[in-house]
N, C-alpha and C positions, 0 to 999 in steps of 0.2 A: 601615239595612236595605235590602237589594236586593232586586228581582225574583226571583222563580224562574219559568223560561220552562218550557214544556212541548214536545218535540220532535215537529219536524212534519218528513213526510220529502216533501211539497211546497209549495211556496211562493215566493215572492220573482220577482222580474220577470225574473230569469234561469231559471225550470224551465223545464227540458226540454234546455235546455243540455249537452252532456255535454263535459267539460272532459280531459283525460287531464296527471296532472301527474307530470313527472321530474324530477331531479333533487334539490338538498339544500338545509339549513342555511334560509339568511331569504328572499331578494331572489326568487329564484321562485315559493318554499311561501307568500310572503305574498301575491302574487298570486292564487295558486289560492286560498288562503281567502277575498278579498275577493269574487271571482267565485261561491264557493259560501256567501258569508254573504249574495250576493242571488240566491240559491236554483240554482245552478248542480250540475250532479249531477258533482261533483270525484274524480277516481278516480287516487289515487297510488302510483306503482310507487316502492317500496324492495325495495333488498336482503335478501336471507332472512334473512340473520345479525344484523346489527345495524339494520339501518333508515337512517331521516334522525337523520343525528347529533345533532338536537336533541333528540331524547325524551331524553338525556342530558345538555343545556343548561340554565343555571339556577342560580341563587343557592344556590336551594333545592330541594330533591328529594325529598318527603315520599312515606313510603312507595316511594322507588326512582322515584316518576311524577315526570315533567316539568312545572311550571307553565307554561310558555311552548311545550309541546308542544301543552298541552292549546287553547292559544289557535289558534296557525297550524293546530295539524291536522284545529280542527273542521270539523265540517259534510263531510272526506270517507271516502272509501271505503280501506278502506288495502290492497292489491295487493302482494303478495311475486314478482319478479323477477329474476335474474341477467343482467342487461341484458350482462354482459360475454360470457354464450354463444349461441350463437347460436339453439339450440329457442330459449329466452327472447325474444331479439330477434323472430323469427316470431310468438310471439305479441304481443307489443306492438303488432307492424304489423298483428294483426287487431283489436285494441283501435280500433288507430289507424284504420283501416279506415271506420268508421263514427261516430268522434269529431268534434265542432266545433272544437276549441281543444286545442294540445299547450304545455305550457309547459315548458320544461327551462331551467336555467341549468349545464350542463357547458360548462367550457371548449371553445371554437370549435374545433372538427374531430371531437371527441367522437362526435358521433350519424351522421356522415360516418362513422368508422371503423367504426361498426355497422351502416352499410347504412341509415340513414334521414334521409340529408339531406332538403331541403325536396322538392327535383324528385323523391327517388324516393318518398315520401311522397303528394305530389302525384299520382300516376300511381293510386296505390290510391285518394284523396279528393281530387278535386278544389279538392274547399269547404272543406279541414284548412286551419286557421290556427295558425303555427307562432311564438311566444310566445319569444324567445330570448333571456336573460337574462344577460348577464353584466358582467363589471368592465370592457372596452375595446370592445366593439361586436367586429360577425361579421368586420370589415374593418380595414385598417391596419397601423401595423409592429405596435403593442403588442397586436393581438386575441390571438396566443397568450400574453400571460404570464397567469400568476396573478393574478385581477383580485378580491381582498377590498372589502369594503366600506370600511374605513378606508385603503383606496388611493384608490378612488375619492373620499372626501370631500378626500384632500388634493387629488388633481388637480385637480379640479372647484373649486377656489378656497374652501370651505368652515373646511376646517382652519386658512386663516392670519387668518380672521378672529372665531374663536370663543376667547375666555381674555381672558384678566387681560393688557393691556400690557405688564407688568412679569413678564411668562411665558412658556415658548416656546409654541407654537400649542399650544391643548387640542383638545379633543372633547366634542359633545353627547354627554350620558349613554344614549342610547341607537344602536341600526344606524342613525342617520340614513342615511346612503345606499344600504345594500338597500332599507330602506321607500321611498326614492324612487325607487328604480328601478321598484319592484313595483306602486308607484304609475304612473308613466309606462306598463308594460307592460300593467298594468289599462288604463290610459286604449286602449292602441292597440288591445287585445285587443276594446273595446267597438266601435270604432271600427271594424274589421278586420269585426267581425260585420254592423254597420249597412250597409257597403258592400258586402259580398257577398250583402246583399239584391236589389241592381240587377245587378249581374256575375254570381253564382252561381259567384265562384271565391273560394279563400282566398288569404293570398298571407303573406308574411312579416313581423312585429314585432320588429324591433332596438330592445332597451330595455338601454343600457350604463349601468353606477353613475358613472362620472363623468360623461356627457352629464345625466343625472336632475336629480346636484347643481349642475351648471351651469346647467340649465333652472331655477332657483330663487335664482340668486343677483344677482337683481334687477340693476339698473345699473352692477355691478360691473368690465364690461368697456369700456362706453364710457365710464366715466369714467377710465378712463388712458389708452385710445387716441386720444380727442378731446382732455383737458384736462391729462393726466398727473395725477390724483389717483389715488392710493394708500390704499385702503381699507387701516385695521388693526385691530389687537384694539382694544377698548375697553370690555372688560368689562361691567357691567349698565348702562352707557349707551350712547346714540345722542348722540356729540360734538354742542354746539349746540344738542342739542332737550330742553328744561327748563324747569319741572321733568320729569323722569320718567323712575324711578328706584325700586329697591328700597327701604324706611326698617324700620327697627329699636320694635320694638315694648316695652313696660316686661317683657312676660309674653316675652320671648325668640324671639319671631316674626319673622315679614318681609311688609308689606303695600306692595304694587305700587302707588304713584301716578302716573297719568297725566295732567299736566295744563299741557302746554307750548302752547294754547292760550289767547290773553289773558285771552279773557271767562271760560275756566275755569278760569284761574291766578286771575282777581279772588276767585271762590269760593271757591279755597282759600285764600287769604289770609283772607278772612273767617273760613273755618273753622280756621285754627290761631289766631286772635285779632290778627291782624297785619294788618289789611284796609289800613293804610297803604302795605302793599309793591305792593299792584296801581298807586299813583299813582310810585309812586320811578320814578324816569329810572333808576336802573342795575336797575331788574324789569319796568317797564311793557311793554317791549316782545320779542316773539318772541327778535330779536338781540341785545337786552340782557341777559336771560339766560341765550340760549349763552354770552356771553361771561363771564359770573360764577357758570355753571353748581357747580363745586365748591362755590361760596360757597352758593349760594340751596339746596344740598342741604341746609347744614351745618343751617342756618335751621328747616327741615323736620323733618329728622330731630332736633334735637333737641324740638322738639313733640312728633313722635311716640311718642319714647323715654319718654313722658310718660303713653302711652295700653295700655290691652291691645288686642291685635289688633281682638278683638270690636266692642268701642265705636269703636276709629278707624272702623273699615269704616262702622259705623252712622252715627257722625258728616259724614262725606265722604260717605255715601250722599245724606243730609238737604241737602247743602251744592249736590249734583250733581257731583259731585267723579269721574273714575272712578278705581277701586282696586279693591283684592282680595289677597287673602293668598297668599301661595306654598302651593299645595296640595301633602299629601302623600297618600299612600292613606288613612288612617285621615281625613283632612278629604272625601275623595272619597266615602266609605262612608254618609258621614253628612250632607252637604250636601244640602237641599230642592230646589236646580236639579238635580243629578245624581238625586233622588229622584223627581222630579217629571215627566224626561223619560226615567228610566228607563235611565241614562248606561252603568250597570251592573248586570249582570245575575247571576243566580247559575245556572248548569249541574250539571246531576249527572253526578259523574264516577262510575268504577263502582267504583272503587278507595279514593277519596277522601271521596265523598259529595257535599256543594254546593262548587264551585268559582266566586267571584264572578269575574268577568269584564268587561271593555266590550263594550256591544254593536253592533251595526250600525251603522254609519255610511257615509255620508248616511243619514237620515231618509224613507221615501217613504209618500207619505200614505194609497196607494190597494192598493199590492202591496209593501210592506215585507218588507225580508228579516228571515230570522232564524236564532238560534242553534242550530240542531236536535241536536248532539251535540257532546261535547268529542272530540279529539285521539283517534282509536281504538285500539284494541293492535293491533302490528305483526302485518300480513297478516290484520285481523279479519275482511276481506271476499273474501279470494282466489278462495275457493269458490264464492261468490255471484255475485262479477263475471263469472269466467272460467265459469262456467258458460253462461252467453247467448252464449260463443262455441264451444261445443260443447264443452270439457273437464269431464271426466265424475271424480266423486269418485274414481274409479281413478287415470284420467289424474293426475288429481294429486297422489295418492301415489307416483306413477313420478315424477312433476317434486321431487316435495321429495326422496325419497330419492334421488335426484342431484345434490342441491342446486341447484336451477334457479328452484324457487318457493319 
């Protein structure tokens, strides 16, 4: 059972923030959501015609809506735009005008060829913080190609080390490297604001999907440039460090044990009925079972094969053992931790009804953000926004019947 939140239109330690978000798809719009899920007032320009190609993204499409729309596009205002004409552009720059934070991820030259590089921006808002999102950075030979997010994961050294050795490079099941980017442009975005507390200027965020994924892949460069190691695949282990490792359950499961630690390898040994293997010289110690790693799995798993998920877990809990099951959504829904801390949440969509969802993350104790609405319908707020800048319900039946708004 999940929560059901009730929408607040202020809140979170970002109000009062007003955010202006451009451009499409994950690696920017995930930015702007995380900014406006701690309370940041997020106002996004789509095209008139069809939007952010995501409302059309998704496994599933119930009722014609987006699942995964409804996640990145909560919490903002949704803004209909023809960024490509120029009235259109004029008003964006009065949006922008009075904006804290611009995020766009168009390809580098893009907002230059509309007249809103950073310096002319600048001139209208000193204090604009300009959020730049793309696949190779504003600079270099490769800033103009096509910079997708599964480009960046290969660049970024990601790609050759995720799969099966016996596979060619895979991919995490999800945009690992938009969300890292968007992650990284959150960070600078935050970062960008704290400082133009003492300056009172804005100035520029370069957040590229292969720098993101590179910024995460731990020691992976100095250990070939210093020793020439070559990091590879090696599927659901870490070479050497064992036990730990997925194991196979009687009931058809998969329960994650951790426990390449001696004194908590002796634990398990107790708890699979083998307490002899913490004393053996070829398990006793940390490098004794990297080297016999395949073996001491076999050992394991076949114990486990032995157990239904439930009890292992419980068993290995008693033992202090760490584990846990490979979660799927239907184990997320129903799990006491995720219930407890309230992991997901349920949103009413207007279309769909309750749509469960994750909620905020981080956690803050004092000004917590929150989920105030799911993913809006295309342009719900045109009227509303563009009104505070003096366009008048006229005016903007002139703009859409030109296709402008």
């Amino acid at each position: 059972m999940t929560t059901t939140i009730e929408a607040k239109s202020d809140s979170g330690p970002l109000s009062g923030l007003r955010v202006i978000e451009m451009g499409q798809l994950l690696a920017g719009p995930f930015c702007g959501q995380m900014l406006g899920d701690m309370g940041a007032d997020v106002v996004k320009i789509e095209d008139p015609t069809k939007g952010d190609p995501l409302r059309q993204w998704g496994r599933q499409l119930p009722e014609g809506q987006s699942l995964w729309w409804s996640i990145v596009g909560r919490n903002k205002r949704s803004v209909t735009l023809n960024l490509r004409e120029p009235e259109a552009q004029d008003i964006a720059r009065k949006l922008l005008s009075t904006a804290d934070v611009l995020i766009e991820n168009f390809r580098p030259g893009t907002m230059e060829r509309w007249g809103m590089s950073y310096e002319a921006l600048a001139k209208l808002n000193p204090k604009l913080i300009m959020v730049r999102v793309s696949g190779f950075g504003q600079d270099g030979p490769y800033s103009q190609r096509a910079g997708y997010g599964a480009i960046g994961e290969a660049m970024g050294g990601l790609r050759y080390v995720v799969g099966d050795p016996s596979m060619p490079p895979s991919r995490v099941g999800i945009s690992i490297g938009d969300t890292l980017a968007a992650l990284f442009a959150t960070i600078g975005a935050l970062a960008a604001v704290r400082e133009r507390g003492s300056s009172g200027r804005g100035q520029i965020v370069d957040s590229s999907i292969y720098e993101s994924v590179l910024g995460v892949m731990e020691s992976l460069v100095p250990e070939w440039q210093v020793s020439g190691y070559q990091r590879e695949r090696t599927g659901a282990i870490l070479p050497n460090v064992a036990p730990s490792n997925v194991y196979p359950t009687k009931d058809g499961k998969w329960v994650l044990i951790a426990a390449n630690q001696d004194t908590v390898f002796g634990r398990l040994a107790v708890a699979i009925n083998q307490p002899e293997l913490a004393a053996d010289p070829r398990y006793a110690t940390h490098g004794a079972r990297g080297e016999r790693q395949e073996e001491l799995d076999g050992i394991i798993g076949e114990f486990t094969s032995t157990q239904l998920a439930q009890d292992l877990e419980v068993l290995l809990e008693k033992h202090g053992v760490p584990a846990g099951k490979i979660f799927r959504p239907v184990d997320m829904l129903t799990d006491p931790q995720y219930l407890a801390r309230e992991s997901i949440i349920s949103v009413d969509h207007p279309v769909l009804g309750p749509v469960s969802m994750q909620n905020v993350f981080p956690k803050l104790s004092r000004t917590a953000g929150t989920v105030r609405w799911p993913g809006p319908a295309l342009g719900q707020h045109t009227a509303e926004v563009l009104s505070g800048i003096g366009i008048t319900d006229s005016d903007l039946s002139t703009l859409r019947a030109r296709g402008l708004a």
